[in-house]
C-alpha positions as CSV (number, residue, x, y, z in Angstrom):
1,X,-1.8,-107.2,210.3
2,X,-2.0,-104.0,208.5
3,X,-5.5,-102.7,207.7
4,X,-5.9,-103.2,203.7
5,X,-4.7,-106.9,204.4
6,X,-7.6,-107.2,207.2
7,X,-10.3,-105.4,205.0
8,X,-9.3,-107.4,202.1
9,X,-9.2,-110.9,203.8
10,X,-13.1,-109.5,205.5
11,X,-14.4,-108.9,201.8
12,X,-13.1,-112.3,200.7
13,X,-15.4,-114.4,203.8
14,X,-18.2,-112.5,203.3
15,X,-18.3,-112.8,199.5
16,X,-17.9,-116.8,199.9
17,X,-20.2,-117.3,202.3
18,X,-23.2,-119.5,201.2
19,X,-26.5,-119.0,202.4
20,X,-27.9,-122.7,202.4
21,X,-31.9,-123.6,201.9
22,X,-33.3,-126.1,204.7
23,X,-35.2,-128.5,203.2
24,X,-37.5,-128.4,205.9
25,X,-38.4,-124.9,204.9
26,X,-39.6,-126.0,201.5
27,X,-43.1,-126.0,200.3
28,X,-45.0,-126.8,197.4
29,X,-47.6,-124.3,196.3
30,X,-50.3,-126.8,198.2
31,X,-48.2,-127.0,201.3
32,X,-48.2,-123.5,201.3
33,X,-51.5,-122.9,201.0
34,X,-52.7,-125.1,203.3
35,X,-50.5,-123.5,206.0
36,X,-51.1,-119.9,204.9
37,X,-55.4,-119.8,204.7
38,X,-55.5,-116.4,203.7
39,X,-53.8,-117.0,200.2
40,X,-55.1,-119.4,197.5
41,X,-53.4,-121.7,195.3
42,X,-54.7,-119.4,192.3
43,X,-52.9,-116.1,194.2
44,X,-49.6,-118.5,194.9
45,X,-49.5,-119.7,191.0
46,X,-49.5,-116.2,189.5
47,X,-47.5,-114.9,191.9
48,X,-45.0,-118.0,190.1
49,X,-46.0,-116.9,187.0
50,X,-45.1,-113.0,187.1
51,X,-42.4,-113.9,189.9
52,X,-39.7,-111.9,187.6
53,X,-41.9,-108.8,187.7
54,X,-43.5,-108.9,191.5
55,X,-39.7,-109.9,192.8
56,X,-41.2,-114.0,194.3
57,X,-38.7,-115.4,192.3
58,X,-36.6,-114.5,195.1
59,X,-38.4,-117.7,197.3
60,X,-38.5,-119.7,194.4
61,X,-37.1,-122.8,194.0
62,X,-36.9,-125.4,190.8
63,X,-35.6,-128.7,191.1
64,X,-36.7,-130.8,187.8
65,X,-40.1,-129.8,186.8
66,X,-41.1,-129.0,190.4
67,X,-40.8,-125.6,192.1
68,X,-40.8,-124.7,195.8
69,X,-41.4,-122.7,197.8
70,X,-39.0,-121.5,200.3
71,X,-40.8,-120.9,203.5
72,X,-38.5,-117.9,204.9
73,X,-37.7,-116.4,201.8
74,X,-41.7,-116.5,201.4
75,X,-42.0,-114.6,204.8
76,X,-39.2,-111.8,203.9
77,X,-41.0,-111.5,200.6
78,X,-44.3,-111.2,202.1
79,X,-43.3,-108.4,204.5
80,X,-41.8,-106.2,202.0
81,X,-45.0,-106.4,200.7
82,X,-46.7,-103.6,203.3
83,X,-48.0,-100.6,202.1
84,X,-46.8,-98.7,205.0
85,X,-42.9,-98.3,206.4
86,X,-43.0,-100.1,209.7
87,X,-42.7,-96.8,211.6
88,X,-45.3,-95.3,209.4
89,X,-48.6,-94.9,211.4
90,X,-51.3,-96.2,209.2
């Protein structure tokens, strides 16, 4: 198989791939509070509310009038959140 075919036949799985949510991973703002003491409601609802400026939209997730929470998306999000490069000495 020539190379171009191979690259091109590589770009086309990796572009249709689907990245799926686990509904076990979702959380309302509640949920997520209860399980994560050292943020409030209050913190998790404006984070919702300027999610298109702080990047939370990213774990975000509306279905009807509701909006999740998704649990690993919320844990990615979290630690891009430190002030310091991980090999950064504080």
């Amino acid at each position: 198989m020539p190379l171009s075919v191979f690259s091109s036949l590589l770009f086309f799985f990796t572009q249709t791939e689907e990245i799926l949510v686990d509904y076990n991973d979702l959380r309302t703002v509640k949920q997520l509070a209860k399980e994560a003491p050292f943020v409030t409601e209050s913190t998790i609802r404006w984070w919702i509310y300027h999610a298109n400026r702080n990047g939370f939209d990213a774990v975000l997730i509306k279905i009807g009038g509701r909006v999740y929470i998704d649990k690993n998306a919320f844990n990615k999000w979290l630690e891009g959140q430190r002030l310091a490069a991980s090999g950064d000495a504080a």
